[in-house]
C-alpha positions in Angstrom: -34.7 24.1 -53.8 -34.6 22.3 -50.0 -32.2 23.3 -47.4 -31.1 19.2 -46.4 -29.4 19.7 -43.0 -27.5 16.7 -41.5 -26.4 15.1 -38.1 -22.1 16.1 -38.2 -19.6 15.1 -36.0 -16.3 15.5 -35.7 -13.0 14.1 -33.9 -10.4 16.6 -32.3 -7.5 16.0 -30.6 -5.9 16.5 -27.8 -4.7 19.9 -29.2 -8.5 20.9 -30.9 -7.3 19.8 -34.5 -9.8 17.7 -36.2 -8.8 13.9 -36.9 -12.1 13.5 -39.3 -15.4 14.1 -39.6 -18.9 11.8 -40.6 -22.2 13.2 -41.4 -25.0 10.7 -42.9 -26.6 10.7 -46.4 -29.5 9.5 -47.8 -31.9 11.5 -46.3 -33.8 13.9 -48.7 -35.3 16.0 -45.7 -34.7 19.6 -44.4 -33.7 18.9 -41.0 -31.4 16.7 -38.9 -29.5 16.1 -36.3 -26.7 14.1 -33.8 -29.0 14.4 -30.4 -26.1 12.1 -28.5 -22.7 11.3 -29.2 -21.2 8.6 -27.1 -17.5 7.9 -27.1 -16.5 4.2 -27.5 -13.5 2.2 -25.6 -12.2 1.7 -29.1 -11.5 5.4 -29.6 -14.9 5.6 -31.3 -18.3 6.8 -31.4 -21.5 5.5 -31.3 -24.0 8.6 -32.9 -27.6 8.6 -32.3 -29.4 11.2 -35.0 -32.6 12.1 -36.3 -34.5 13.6 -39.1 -37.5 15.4 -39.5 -39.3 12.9 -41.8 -38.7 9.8 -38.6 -35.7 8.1 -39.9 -33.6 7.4 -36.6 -30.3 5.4 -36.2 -27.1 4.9 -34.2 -24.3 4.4 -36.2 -21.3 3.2 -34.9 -18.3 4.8 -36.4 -14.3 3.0 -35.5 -11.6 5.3 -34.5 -10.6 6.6 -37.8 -14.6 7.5 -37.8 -15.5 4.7 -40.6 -19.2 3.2 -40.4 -18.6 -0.3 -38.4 -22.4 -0.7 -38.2 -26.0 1.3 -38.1 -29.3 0.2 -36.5 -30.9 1.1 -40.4 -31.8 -2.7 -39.8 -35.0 -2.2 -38.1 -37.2 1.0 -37.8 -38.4 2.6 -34.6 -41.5 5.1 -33.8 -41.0 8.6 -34.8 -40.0 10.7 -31.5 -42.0 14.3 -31.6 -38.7 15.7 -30.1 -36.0 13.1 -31.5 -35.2 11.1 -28.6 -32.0 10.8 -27.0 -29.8 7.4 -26.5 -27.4 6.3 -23.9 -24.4 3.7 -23.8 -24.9 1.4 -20.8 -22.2 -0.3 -19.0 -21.7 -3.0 -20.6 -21.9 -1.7 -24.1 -25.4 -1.9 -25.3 -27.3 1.1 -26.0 -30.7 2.7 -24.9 -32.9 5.3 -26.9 -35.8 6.9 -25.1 -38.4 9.1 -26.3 -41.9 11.1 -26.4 -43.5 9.8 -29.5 -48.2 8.9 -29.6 -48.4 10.6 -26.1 -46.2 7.9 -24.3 -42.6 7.5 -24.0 -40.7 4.7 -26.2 -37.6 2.9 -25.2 -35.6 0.6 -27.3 -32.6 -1.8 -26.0 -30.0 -2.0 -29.0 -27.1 -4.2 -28.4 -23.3 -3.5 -29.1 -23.9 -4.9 -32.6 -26.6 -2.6 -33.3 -29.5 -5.5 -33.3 -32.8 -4.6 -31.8 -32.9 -6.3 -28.4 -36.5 -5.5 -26.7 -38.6 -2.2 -26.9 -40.8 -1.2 -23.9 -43.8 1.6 -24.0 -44.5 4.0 -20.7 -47.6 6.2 -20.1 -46.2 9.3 -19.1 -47.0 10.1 -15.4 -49.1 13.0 -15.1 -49.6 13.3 -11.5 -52.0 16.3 -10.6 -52.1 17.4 -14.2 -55.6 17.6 -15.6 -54.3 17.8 -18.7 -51.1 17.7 -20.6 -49.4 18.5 -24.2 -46.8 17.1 -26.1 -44.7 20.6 -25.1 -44.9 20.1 -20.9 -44.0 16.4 -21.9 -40.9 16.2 -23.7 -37.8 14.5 -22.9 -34.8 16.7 -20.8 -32.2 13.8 -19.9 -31.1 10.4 -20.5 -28.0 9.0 -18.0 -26.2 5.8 -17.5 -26.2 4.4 -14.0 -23.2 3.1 -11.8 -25.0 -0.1 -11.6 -25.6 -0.4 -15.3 -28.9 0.9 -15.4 -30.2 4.3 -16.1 -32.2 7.3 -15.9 -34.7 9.4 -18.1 -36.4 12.7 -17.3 -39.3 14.3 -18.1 -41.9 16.6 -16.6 -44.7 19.0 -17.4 -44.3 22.7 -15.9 -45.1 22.0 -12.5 -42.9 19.0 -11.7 -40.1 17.4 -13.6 -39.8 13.6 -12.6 -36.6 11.5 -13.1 -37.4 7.7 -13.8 -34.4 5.1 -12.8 -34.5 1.5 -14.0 -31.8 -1.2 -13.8 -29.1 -3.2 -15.0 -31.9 -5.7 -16.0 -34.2 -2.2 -17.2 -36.5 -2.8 -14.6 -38.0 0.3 -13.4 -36.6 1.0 -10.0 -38.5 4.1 -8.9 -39.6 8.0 -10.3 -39.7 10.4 -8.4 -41.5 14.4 -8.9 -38.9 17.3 -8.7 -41.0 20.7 -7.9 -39.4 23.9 -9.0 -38.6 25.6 -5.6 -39.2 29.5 -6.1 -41.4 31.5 -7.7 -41.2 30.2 -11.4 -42.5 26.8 -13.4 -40.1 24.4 -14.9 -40.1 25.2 -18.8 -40.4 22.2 -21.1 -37.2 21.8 -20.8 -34.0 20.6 -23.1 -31.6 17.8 -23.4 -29.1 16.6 -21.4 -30.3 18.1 -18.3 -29.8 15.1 -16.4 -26.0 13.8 -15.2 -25.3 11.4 -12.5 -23.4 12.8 -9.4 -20.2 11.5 -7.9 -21.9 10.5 -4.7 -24.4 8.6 -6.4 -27.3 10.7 -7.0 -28.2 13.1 -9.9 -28.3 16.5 -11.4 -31.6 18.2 -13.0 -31.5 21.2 -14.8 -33.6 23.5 -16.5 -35.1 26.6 -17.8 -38.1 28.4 -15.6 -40.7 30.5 -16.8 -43.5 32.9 -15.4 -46.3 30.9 -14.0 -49.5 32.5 -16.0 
């Protein structure tokens, strides 16, 4: 028979005892996952997760970790790598991913209703060429201002996009690796806002070929 795997998450407290636990059913494939947890005001979570087959959802669980909603509503593009989501300022929600060689963003608001969705070529700069591997997503962060910012890259330069309160995009900018090594493809949640303002990248390097 199938191996089903499952997006799980768990509450401790303040001591590392768990309070209670969700994982989501329905999904007759072999392989998912919670790619971004977000803690709520209420002393909940918002949980963005994936399976293998393209189902994708946040579900918003209340602080005893019962379902309060779930974006099952509507149905986005499949991400190649899963996508990643992000709690904005003022509550609503943004999931980005690499998904038909361009990179997918959907505005979900506090209810879980589908606001607006948005499509981005990805920049390849110098790049002759690129694959889905160089082009993945490393790093979705919330912004001060209420915006945001996304990563991505291809071995030679990462490049960090920012966009408003209003998702606007505000500027990208190409992050070389200093040294003797190539960025790696890269993983997620390698980008984090810093406290004066600006951000942190990391990565993985590899042998340049």
């Amino acid at each position: 028979g199938l191996d089903i795997s499952s997006g799980y998450v768990a509450k401790l407290d303040a001591n590392g005892e768990k309070l209670w636990s969700y994982s989501p059913a329905g999904f007759a494939w072999t392989y998912g996952n919670a790619n971004s947890v977000m803690p709520t005001d209420d002393g909940g979570a918002a949980v963005y997760y994936f399976v293998d087959g393209g189902s994708q959802e946040i579900v918003k669980l209340d602080d005893a970790g019962a379902v309060e909603w779930n974006t099952s509503s509507w149905d986005g593009t499949y991400f190649i790598y899963g996508g990643q989501a992000v709690q904005l300022n003022d509550g609503r929600y943004v999931i980005g991913g690499l998904a038909d060689f361009e990179h997918t963003f959907y505005e979900v608001g506090t209810d879980g209703s589908l606001l607006s969705t948005w499509n981005v070529a990805p920049d390849t700069g110098a790049a002759w060429m690129w694959s889905y591997f160089t082009y993945k997503e490393v790093g979705i962060t919330a912004t001060a201002d209420g915006g945001f910012a996304y990563a991505t890259g291809n071995d030679g330069n990462k490049i960090v996009y920012k966009y408003d309160a209003d998702l606007n995009l505000e500027w990208s900018s190409y992050i070389p690796w200093d040294g003797d090594l190539n960025w790696e493809y890269g993983y997620q949640n390698g980008l984090k806002t810093s406290s004066d303002g600006g951000f942190i990248l990391s990565g993985s390097g590899t042998t340049p070929d």
